[in-house]
N, C-alpha and C positions, 0 to 999 in steps of 0.2 A: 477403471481406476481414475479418479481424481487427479487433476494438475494441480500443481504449483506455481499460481501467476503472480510474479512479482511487477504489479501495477502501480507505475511510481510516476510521482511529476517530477522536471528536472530542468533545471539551467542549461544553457547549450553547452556550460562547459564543466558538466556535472555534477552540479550538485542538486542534493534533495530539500535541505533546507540551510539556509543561510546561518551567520553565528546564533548563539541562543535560541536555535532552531525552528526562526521565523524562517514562515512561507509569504509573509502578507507583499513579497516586492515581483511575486513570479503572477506575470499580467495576463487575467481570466475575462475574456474577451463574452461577450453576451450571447454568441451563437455559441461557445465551448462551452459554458456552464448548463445551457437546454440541453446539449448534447449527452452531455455529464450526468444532470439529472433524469433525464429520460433512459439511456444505453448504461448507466452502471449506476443506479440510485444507490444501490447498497455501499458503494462507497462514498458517501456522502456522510457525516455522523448522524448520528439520530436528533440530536436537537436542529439540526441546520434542514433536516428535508423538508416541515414544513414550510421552508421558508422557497423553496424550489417547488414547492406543488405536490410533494409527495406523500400520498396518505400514509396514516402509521401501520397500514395493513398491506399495504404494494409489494408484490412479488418481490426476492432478489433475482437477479437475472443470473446472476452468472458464478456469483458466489453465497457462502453461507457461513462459511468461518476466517475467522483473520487469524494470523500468526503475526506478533511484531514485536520487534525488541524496546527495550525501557526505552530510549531515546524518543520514541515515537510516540508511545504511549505517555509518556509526562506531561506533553503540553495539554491536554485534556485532561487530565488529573488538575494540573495548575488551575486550568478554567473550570473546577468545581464540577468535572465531568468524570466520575470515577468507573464508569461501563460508556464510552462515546458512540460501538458499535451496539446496542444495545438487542439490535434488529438479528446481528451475528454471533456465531459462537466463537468466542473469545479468548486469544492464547496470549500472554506476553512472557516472553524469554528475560528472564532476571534473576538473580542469585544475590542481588541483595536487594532487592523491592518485595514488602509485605503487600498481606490482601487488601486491596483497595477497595472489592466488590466482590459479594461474594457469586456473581454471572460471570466475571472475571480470571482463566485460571491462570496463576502464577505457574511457569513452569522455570525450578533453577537451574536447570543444566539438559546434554543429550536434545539440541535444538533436531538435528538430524533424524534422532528417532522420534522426535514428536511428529514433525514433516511427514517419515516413512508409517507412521501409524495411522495417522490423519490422511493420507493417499488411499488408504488401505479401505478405507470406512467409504458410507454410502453415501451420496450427499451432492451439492455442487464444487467447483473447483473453490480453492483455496486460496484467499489475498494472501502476499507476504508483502509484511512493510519493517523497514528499516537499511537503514548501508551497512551497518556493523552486523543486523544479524543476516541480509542479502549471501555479505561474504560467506559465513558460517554454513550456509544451507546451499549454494550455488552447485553444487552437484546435484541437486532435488531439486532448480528450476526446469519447467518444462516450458514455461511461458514468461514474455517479457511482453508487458504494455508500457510503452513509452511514451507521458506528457509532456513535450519536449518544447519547452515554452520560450519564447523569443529575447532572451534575457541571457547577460553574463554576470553570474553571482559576485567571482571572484575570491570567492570562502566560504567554510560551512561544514556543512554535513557532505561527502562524498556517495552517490549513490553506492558503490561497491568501497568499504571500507576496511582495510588490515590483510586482506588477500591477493598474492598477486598469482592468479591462477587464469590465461586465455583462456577463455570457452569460445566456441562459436555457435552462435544463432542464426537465425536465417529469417529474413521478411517475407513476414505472411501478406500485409495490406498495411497502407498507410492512408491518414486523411487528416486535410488539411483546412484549418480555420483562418475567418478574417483578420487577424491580429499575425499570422504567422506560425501559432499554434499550429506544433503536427501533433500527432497520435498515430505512432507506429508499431503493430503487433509484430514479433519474432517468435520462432518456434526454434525448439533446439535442435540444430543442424546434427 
């Protein structure tokens, strides 16, 4: 069966992205970006991997479909990018966003049973990106990758947003970059 890895970068004091859903203040140090590109290309968009060395034919490593909610999916719409994962198959949870692409599928409601269908299916594991739909699905994470970047936001997007439900996870392995950059996997305890 497929996991459910919700691979997110994040402020020390959690957030995913700041107001109007910039990411450009969370500090990507030159050894975490090799790392990045080489250990997870696939999350990388598809316009940006050549720019990291990535051919447009390079294996994904660890996943092959994204799930993410409209907040995430917009700012690559805005930058005239209407499929970002292009290399992935592609979900966005929205009930009032039309098709933008038709690689793209809109999914408006039942985020939980797209998750439990998509687990179900053959394939590699599964990104989930967003804090609002994080919450919605957090009984279907099996995995947390945490970019946990040497920075306090102070406002923004909450990585877990509108649920207030303790889960516990449990540390698999953690590594650490020149800038202070961690990257911590957890598994559900």
């Amino acid at each position: 069966m497929r996991k459910l890895s919700y691979f997110v970068g994040m402020s020390l004091d959690g957030y995913i992205a700041g107001p109007g859903d910039t990411i450009d203040f969370m500090p990507l140090g030159a050894d975490f970006t090799a790392w990045l590109g080489q250990e997870y290309p696939e999350t990388l968009p598809t316009a940006a991997r050549p720019h990291f060395g990535i051919p447009d034919d390079a294996p994904n490593r660890h996943y092959d479909t994204i799930v993410m909610g409209r907040g995430t999916y917009e700012p690559g719409l805005a930058a005239g990018l209407p499929n970002p994962y292009a290399h992935l198959k592609t979900y966005v949870v929205s009930s009032t966003l039309g098709q933008a692409d038709p690689a793209v599928e809109i999914v408006p409601s039942d985020p939980v049973g797209l998750v439990r269908r998509l687990k179900a299916e053959e394939g590699l594991d599964i990104w989930l990106g967003g804090g609002k739909l994080g919450a919605q699905v957090l009984d279907e994470i099996d995995e947390l990758v945490i970019k946990s970047y040497p920075v306090i936001a102070g406002d923004g997007v909450r990585a877990f947003t509108g649920n207030f439900k303790p889960t516990d996870f449990e540390v698999v392995r953690r590594q650490e970059f020149e800038n202070g950059t961690q990257v911590t996997w957890y598994n559900r305890a």
